[in-house]
C-alpha positions as CSV (number, residue, x, y, z in Angstrom):
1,X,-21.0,-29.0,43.8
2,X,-19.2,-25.6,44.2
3,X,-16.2,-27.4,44.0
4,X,-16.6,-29.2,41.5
5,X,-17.9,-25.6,39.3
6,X,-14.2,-24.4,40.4
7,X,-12.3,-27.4,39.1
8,X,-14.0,-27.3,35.5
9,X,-13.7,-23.4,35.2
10,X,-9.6,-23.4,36.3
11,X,-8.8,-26.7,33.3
12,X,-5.1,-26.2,33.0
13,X,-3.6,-29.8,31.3
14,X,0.2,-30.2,29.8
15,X,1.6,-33.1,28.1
16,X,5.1,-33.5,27.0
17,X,6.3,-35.7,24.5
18,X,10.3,-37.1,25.4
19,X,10.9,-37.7,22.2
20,X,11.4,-34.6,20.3
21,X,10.8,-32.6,23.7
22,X,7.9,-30.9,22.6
23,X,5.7,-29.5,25.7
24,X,1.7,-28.5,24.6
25,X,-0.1,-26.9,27.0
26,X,-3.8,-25.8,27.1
27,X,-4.7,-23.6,30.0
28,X,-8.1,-21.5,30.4
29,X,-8.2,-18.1,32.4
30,X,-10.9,-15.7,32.2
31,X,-12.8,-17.8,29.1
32,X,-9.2,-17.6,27.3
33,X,-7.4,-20.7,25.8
34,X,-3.9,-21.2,25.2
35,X,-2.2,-23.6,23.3
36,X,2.0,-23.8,23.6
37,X,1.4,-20.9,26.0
38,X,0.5,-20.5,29.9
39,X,-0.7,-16.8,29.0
40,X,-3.3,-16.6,26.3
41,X,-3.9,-12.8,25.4
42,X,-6.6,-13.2,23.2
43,X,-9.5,-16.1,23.2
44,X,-7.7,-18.1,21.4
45,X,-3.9,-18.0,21.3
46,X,-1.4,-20.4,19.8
47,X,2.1,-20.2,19.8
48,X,3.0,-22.1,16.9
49,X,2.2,-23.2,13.6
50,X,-1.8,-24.1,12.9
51,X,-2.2,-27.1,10.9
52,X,-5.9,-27.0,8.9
53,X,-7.2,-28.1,5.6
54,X,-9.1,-24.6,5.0
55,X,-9.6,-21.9,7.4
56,X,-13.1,-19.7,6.6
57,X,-13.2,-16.3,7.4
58,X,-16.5,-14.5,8.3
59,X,-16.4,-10.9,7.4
60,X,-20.5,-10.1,7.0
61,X,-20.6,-6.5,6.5
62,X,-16.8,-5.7,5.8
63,X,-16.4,-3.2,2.9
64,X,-15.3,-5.3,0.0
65,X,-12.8,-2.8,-2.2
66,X,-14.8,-3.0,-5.1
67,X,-14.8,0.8,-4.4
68,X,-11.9,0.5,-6.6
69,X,-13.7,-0.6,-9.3
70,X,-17.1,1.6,-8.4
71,X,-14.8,4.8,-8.9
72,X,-13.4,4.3,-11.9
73,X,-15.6,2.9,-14.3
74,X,-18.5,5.2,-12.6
75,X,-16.9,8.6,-12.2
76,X,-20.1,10.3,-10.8
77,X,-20.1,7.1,-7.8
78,X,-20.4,9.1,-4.4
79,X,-17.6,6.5,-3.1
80,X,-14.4,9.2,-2.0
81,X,-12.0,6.7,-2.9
82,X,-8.7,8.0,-4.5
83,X,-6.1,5.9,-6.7
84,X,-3.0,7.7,-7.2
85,X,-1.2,8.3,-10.3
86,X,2.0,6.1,-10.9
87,X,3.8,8.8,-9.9
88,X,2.1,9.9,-6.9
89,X,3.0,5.8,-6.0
90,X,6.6,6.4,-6.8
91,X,7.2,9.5,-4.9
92,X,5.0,7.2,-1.6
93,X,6.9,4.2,-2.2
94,X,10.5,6.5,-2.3
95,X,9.6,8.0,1.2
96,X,7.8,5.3,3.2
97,X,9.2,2.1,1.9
98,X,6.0,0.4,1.7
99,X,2.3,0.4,-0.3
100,X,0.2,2.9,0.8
101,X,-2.7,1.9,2.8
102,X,-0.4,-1.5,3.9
103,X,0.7,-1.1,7.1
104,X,4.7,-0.7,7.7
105,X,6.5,-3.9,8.3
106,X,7.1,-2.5,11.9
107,X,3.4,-1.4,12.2
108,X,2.9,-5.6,11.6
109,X,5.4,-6.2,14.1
110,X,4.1,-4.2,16.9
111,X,0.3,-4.7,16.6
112,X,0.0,-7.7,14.4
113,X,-2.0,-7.7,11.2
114,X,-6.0,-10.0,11.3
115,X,-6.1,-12.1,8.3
116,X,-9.5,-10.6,7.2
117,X,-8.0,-6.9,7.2
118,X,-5.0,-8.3,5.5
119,X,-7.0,-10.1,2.7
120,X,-9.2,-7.2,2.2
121,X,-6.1,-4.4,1.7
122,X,-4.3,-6.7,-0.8
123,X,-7.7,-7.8,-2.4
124,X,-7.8,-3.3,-2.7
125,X,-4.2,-3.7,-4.4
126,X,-4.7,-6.5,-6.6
127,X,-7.8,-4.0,-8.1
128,X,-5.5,-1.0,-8.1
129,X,-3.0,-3.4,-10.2
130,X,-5.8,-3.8,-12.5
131,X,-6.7,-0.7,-13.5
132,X,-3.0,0.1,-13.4
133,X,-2.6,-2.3,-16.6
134,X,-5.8,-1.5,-18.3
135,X,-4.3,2.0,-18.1
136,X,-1.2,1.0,-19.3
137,X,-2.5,-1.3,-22.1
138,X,-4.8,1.7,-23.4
139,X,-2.0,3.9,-23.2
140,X,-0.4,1.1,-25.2
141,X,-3.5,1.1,-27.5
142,X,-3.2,4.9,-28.3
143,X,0.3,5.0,-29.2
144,X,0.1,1.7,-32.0
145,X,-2.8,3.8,-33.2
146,X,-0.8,6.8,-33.1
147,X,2.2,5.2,-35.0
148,X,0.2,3.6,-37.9
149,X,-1.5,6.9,-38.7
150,X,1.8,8.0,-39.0
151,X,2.7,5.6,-41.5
C-alpha cells in the first residue's frame, strides 16, 4: 500500500505528438502541476498559451477603485486618495515613462503582473479618464458660456 501512496503522489506523464513536434508534459512536485514545464513554480504553471471560453476571477474583499469616484463627487469622503492634476500627470509621465500607480514595463518583466491586480489598476485609470473628461467638458461648458455672454 505504501507503494502504491508513492506512485500516485510522484505522477509525472509526457506525450509527444511527431507531427508538429510538440512535447506536453504534466509533472506534480510538492502539490505543484506543470504543464509544457518539468519545473512548476507556482501551483499551477503553464508555459504556453491557455485556451478557455471565460476565465472568472474571484477577488472577495479586493478594494474596488471606486475610491476614485467616492473622492470626487464627495469631497468630505475620509478615503486619502489623490488624483493628480493634468499637469502633475505630464510632468510623471515625462520622468518615469509610464502611468503612475502601473507598474514599469520592467517591473512586469521581472515579477510578473496577477490578472486581478492588473484589472483593478486599469479599472482605477479608466475612472481617472473619467473624471479627466467631465473636467474637461465643464471646462468646455464654462468657456461657450463665457463666449456667448460676450456676444
Amino acid at each position: 500500500m505504501k507503494n502504491l501512496l508513492l506512485i500516485l503522489t510522484t505522477l509525472f506523464l509526457i506525450s509527444c505528438n511527431t507531427s508538429n513536434q510538440a512535447l506536453s508534459a504534466l509533472s506534480q512536485n510538492d502539490g505543484k502541476i506543470g504543464i509544457g514545464t518539468l519545473e512548476p513554480d507556482e501551483l499551477l504553471t503553464v508555459k504556453g498559451t491557455i485556451h478557455a471560453q471565460e476565465v472568472k476571477i474571484d477577488l472577495k474583499g479586493a478594494l474596488v477603485p471606486d475610491y476614485v469616484f467616492d473622492t470626487f463627487f464627495e469631497p468630505n469622503n475620509p478615503h486619502q486618495y489623490y488624483r493628480r492634476s493634468l499637469e502633475e500627470l505630464r510632468q510623471f509621465l515625462s520622468a518615469h515613462h509610464h502611468l503612475p500607480g502601473v507598474p514599469s514595463a520592467q517591473e512586469i518583466e521581472n515579477k510578473g503582473l496577477a490578472i486581478g491586480d492588473l484589472n483593478m489598476i486599469l479599472l482605477e485609470k479608466i475612472e481617472e479618464l473619467t473624471l479627466y473628461i467631465l473636467e474637461q467638458d465643464q471646462r468646455m461648458t464654462n468657456l461657450e458660456q463665457n463666449c456667448k455672454n460676450d456676444h
